[in-house]
MMTF fields as JSON, N, C-alpha, C and O atoms, coordinates in Angstrom:
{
  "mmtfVersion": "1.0.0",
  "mmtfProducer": "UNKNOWN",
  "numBonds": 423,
  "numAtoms": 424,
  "numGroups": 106,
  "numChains": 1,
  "numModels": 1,
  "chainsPerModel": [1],
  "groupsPerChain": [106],
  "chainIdList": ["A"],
  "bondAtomList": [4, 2, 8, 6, 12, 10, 16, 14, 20, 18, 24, 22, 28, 26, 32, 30, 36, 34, 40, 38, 44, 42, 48, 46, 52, 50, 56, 54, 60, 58, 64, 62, 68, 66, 72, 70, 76, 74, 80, 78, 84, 82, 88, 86, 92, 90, 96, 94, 100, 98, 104, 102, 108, 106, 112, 110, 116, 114, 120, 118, 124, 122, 128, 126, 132, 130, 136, 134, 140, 138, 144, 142, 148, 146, 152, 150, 156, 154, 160, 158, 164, 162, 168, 166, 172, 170, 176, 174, 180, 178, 184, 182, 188, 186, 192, 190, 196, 194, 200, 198, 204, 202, 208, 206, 212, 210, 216, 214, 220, 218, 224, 222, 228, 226, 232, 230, 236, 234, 240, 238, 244, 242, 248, 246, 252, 250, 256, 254, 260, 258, 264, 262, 268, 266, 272, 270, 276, 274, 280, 278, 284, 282, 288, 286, 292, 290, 296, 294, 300, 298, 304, 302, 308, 306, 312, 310, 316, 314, 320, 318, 324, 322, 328, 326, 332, 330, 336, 334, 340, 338, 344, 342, 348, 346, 352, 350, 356, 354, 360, 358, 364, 362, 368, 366, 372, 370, 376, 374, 380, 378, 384, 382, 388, 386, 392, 390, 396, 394, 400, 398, 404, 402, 408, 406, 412, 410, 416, 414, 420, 418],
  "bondOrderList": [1, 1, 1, 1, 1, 1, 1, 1, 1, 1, 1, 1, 1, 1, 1, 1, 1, 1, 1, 1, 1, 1, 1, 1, 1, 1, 1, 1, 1, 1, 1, 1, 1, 1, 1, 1, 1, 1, 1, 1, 1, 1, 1, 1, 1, 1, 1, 1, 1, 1, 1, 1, 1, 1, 1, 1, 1, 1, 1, 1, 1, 1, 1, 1, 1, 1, 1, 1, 1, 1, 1, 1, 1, 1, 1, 1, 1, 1, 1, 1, 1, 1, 1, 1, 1, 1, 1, 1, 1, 1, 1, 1, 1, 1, 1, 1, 1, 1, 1, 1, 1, 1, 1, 1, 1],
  "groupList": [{"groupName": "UNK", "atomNameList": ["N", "CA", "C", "O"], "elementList": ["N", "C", "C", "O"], "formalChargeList": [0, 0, 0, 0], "bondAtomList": [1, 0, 2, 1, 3, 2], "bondOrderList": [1, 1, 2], "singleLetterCode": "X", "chemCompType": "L-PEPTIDE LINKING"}],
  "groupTypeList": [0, 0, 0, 0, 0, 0, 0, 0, 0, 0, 0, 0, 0, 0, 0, 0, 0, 0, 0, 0, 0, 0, 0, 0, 0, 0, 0, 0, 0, 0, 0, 0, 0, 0, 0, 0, 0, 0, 0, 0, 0, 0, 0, 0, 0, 0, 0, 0, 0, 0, 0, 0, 0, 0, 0, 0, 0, 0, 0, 0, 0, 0, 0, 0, 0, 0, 0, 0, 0, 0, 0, 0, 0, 0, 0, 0, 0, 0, 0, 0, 0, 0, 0, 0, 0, 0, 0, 0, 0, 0, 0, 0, 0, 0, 0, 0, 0, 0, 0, 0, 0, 0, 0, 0, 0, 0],
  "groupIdList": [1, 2, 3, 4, 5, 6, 7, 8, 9, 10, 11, 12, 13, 14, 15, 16, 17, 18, 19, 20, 21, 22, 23, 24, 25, 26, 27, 28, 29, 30, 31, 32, 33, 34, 35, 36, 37, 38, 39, 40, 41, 42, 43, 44, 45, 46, 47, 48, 49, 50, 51, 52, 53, 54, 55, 56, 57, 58, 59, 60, 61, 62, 63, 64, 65, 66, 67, 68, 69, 70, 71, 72, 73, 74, 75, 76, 77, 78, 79, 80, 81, 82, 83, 84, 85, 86, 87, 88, 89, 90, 91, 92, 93, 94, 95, 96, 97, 98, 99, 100, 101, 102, 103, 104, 105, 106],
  "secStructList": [7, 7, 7, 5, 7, 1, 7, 7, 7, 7, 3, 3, 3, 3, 3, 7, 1, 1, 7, 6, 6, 7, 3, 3, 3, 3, 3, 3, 3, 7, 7, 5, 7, 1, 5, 7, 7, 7, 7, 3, 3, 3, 3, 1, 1, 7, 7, 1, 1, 7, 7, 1, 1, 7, 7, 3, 3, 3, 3, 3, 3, 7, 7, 7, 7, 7, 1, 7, 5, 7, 7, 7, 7, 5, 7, 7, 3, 3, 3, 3, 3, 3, 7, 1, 1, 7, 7, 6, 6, 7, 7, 3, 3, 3, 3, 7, 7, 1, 1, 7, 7, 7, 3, 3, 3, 7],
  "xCoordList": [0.835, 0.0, 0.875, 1.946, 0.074, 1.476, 0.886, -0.324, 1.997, 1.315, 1.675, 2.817, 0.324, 0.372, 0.69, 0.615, 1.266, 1.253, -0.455, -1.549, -0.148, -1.654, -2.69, -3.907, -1.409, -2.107, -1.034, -0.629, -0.618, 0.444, 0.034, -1.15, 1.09, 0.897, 1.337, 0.552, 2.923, 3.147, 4.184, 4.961, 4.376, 5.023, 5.912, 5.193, 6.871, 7.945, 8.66, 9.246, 8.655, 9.736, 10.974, 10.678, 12.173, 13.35, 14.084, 14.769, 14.135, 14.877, 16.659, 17.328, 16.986, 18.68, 19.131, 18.91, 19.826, 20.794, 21.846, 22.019, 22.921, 23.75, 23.974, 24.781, 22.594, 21.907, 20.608, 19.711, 20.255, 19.095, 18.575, 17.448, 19.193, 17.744, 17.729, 17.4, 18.176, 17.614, 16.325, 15.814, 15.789, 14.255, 14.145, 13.892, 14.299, 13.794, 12.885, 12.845, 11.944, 10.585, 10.895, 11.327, 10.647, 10.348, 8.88, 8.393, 8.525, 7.353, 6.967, 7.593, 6.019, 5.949, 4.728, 4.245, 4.291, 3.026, 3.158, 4.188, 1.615, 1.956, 1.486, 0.85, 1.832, 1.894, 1.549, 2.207, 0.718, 0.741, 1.366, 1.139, 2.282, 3.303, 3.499, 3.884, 3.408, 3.27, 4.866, 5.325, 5.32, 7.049, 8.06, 7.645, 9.184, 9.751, 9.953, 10.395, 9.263, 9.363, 10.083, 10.185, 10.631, 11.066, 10.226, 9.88, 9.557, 8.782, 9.842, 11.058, 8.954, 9.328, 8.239, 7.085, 8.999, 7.48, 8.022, 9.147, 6.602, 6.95, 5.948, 4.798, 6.497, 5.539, 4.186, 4.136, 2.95, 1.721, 1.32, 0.32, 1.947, 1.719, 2.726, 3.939, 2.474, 3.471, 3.022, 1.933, 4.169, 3.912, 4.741, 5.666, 4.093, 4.697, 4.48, 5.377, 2.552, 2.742, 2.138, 1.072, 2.585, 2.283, 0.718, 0.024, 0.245, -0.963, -1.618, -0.748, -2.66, -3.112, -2.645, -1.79, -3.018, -3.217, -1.559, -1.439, -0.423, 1.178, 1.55, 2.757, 0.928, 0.591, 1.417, 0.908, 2.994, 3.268, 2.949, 3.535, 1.887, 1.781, 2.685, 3.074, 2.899, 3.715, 2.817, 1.63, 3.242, 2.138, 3.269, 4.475, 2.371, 3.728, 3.249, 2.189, 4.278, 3.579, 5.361, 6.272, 5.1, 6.077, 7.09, 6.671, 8.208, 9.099, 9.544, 8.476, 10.142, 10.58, 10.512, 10.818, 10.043, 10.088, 11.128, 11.822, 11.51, 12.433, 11.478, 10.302, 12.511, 12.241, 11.326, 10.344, 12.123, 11.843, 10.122, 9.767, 9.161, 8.384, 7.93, 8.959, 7.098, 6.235, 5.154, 4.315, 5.09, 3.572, 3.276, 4.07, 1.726, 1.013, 1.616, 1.74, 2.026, 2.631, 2.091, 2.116, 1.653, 1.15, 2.282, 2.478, 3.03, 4.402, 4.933, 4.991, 5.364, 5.291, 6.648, 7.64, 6.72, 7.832, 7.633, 6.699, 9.533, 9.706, 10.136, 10.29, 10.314, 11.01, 11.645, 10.98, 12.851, 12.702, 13.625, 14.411, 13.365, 12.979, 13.701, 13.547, 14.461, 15.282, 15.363, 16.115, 14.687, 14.214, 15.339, 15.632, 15.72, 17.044, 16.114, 15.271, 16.589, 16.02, 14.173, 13.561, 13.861, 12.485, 11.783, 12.41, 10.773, 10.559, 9.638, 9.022, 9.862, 9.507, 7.651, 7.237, 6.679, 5.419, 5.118, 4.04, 6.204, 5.811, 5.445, 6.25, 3.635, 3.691, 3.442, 2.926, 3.888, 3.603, 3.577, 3.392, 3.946, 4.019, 2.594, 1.966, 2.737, 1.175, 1.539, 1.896, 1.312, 1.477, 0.502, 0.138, 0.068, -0.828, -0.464, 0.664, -1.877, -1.498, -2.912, -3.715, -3.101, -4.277, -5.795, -6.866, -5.213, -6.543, -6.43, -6.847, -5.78, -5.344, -4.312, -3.403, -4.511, -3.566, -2.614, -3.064, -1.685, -1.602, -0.727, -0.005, -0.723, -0.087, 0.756, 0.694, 1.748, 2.406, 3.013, 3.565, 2.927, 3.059, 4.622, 5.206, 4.95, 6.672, 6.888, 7.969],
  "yCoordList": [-1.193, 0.0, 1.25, 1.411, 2.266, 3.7, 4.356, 4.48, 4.912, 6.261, 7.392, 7.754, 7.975, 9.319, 10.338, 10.35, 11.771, 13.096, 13.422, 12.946, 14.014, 14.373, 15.313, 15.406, 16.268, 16.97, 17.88, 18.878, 17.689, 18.293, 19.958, 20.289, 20.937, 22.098, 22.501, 22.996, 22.132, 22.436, 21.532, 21.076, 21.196, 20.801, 21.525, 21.828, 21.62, 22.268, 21.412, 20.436, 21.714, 20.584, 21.114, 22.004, 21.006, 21.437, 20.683, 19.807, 20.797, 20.287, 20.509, 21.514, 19.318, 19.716, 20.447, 20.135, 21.508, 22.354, 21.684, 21.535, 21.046, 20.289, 18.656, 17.868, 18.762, 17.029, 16.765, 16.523, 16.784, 16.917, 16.193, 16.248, 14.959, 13.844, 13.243, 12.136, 14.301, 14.685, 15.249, 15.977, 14.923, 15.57, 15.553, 14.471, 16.822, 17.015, 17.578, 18.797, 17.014, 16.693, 16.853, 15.962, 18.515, 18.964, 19.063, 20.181, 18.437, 18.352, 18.887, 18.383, 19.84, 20.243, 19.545, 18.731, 19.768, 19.119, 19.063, 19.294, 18.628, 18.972, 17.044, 16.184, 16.976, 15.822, 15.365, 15.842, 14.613, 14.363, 13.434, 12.262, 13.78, 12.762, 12.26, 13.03, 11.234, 10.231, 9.776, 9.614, 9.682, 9.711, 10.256, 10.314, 10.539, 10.908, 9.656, 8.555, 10.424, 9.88, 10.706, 11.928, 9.974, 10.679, 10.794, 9.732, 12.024, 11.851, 10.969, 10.78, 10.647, 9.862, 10.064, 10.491, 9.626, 10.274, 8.248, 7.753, 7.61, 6.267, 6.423, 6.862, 6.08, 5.491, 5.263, 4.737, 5.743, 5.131, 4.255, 3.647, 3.901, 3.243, 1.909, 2.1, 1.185, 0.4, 0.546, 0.15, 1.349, 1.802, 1.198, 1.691, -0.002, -0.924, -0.378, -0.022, 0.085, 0.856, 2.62, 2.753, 3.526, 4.786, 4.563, 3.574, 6.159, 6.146, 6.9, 7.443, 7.177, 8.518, 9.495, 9.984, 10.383, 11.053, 11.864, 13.021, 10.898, 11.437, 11.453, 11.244, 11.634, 11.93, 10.9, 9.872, 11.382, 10.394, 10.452, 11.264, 9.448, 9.619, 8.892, 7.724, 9.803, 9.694, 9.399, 9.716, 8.865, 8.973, 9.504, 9.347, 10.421, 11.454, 10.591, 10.658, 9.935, 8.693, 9.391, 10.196, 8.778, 8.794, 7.769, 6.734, 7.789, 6.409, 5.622, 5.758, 5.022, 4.349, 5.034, 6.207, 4.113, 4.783, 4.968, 3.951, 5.721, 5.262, 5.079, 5.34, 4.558, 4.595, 5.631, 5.482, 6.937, 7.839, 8.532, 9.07, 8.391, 8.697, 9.948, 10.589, 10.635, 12.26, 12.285, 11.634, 13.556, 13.551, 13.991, 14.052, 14.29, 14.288, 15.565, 16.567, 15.497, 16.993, 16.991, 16.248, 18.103, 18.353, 19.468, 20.408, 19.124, 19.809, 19.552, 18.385, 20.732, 20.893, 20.015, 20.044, 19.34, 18.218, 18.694, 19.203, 18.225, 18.467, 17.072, 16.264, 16.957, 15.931, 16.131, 16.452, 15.912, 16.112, 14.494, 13.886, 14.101, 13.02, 13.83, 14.88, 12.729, 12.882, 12.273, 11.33, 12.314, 11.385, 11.482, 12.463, 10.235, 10.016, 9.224, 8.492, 9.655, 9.392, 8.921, 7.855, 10.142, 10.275, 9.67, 10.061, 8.883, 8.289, 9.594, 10.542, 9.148, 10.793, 10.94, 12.042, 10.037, 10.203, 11.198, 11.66, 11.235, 11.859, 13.538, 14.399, 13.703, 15.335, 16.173, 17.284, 15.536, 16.166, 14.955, 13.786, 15.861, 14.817, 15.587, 16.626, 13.847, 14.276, 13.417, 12.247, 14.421, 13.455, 13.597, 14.668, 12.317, 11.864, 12.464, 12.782, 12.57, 12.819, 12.307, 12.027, 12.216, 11.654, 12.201, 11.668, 13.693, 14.487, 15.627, 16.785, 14.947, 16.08, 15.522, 14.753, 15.918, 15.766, 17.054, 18.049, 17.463, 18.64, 18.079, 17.109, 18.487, 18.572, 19.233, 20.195, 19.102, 20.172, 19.928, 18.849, 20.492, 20.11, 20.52, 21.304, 19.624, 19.529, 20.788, 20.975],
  "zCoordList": [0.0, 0.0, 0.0, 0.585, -0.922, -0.838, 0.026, 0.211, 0.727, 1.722, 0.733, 0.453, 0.169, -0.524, 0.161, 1.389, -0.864, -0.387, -0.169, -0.472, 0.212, 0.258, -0.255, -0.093, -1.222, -2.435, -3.276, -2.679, -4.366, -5.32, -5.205, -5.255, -5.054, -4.697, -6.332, -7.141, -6.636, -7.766, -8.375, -7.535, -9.472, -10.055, -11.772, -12.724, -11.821, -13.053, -13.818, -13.349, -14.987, -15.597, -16.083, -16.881, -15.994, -16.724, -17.591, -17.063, -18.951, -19.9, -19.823, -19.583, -20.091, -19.734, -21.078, -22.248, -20.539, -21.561, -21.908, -23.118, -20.877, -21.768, -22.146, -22.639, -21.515, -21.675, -22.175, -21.367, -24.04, -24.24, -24.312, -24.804, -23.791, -23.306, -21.888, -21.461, -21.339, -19.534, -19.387, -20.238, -18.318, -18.031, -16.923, -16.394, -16.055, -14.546, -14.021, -14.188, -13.295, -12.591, -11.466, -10.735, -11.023, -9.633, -8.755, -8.589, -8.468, -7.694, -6.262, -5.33, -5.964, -4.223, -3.896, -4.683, -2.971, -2.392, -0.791, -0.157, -0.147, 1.209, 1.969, 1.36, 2.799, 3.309, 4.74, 5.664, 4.959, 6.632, 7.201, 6.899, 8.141, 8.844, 9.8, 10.68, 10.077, 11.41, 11.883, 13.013, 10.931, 11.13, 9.67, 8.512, 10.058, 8.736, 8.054, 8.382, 6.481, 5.519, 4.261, 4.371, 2.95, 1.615, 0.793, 0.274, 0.324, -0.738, -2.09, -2.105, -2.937, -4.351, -5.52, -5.495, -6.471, -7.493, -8.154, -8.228, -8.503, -8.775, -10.336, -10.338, -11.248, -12.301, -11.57, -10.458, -12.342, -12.143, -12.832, -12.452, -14.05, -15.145, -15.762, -15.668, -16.1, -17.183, -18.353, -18.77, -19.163, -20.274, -21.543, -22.188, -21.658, -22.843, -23.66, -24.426, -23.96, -25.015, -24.949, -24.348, -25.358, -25.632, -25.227, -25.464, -24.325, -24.042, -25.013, -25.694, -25.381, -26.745, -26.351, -27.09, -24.79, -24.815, -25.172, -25.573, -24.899, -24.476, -23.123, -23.001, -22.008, -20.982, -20.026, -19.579, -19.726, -18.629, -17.031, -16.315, -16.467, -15.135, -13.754, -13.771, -12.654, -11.913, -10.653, -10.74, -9.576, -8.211, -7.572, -7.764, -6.461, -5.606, -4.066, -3.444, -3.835, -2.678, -1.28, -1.47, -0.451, 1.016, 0.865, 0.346, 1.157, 0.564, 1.742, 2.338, 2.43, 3.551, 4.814, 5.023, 5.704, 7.35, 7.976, 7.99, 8.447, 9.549, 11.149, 11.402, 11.95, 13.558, 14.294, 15.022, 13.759, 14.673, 14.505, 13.456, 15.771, 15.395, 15.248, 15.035, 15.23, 15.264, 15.224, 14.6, 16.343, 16.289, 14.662, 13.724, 14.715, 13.466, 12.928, 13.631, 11.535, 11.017, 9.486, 8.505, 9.816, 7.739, 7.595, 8.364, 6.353, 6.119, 4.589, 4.201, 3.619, 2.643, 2.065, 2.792, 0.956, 0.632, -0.506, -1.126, -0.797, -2.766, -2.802, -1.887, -4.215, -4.752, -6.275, -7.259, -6.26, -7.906, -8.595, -7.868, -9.846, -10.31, -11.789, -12.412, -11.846, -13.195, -13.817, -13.57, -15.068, -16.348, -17.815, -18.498, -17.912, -19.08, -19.588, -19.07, -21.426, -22.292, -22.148, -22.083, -22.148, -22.041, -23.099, -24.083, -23.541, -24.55, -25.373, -24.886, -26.915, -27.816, -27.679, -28.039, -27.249, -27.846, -26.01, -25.638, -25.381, -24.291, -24.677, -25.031, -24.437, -24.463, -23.399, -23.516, -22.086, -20.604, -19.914, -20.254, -18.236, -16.935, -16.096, -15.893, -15.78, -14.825, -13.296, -13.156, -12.31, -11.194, -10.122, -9.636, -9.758, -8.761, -7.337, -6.959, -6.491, -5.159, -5.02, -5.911, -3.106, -2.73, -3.244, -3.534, -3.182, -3.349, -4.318, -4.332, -5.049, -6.189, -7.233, -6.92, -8.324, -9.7, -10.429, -9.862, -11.256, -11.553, -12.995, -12.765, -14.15, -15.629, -15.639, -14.874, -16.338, -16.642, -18.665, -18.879, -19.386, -21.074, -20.779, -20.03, -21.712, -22.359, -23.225, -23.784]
}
């Protein structure tokens, strides 16, 4: 089971200047926390084949626990996610959160 963010605030994409088939996927969003966790952005999809729309989706989920616990904290998390050799029918990233989605076009 994923423990989701709990709603994408914003997300940006940056194309590499001296790497043009780099793709970086900065994502914010806010999160409720029971202990520290890493945000991660995971494929939502297996994408054997191209979807119509172009549209690659991401889920913005909490990544491993540690020990230490906390009380309850809603607290704003980035993540950024760096995509090599992006496949070409891609025409935007889309990433999931519990209670919210957000696009962004290539």
């Amino acid at each position: 089971m994923k423990d989701w963010v709990r709603f994408v605030k914003n997300i940006k994409i940056v194309k590499g200047g001296t790497e043009p088939d780099l793709l970086a996927i900065k994502a914010t969003g806010i999160a409720e926390l029971n202990q520290l966790l890493a945000p991660v952005l995971v494929s939502a999809k297996d994408y054997e084949s191209p979807p119509a729309d172009g549209i690659y989706e991401f889920d913005f989920v909490l990544g491993t626990t540690t020990e230490d616990e906390l009380t309850d904290v809603e607290m704003e998390v980035d993540v950024v996610f760096r995509f090599k050799n992006i496949p070409e029918w891609v025409k935007g990233i889309k990433v999931n959160a519990k209670e919210n989605s957000d696009i962004e076009l290539l």
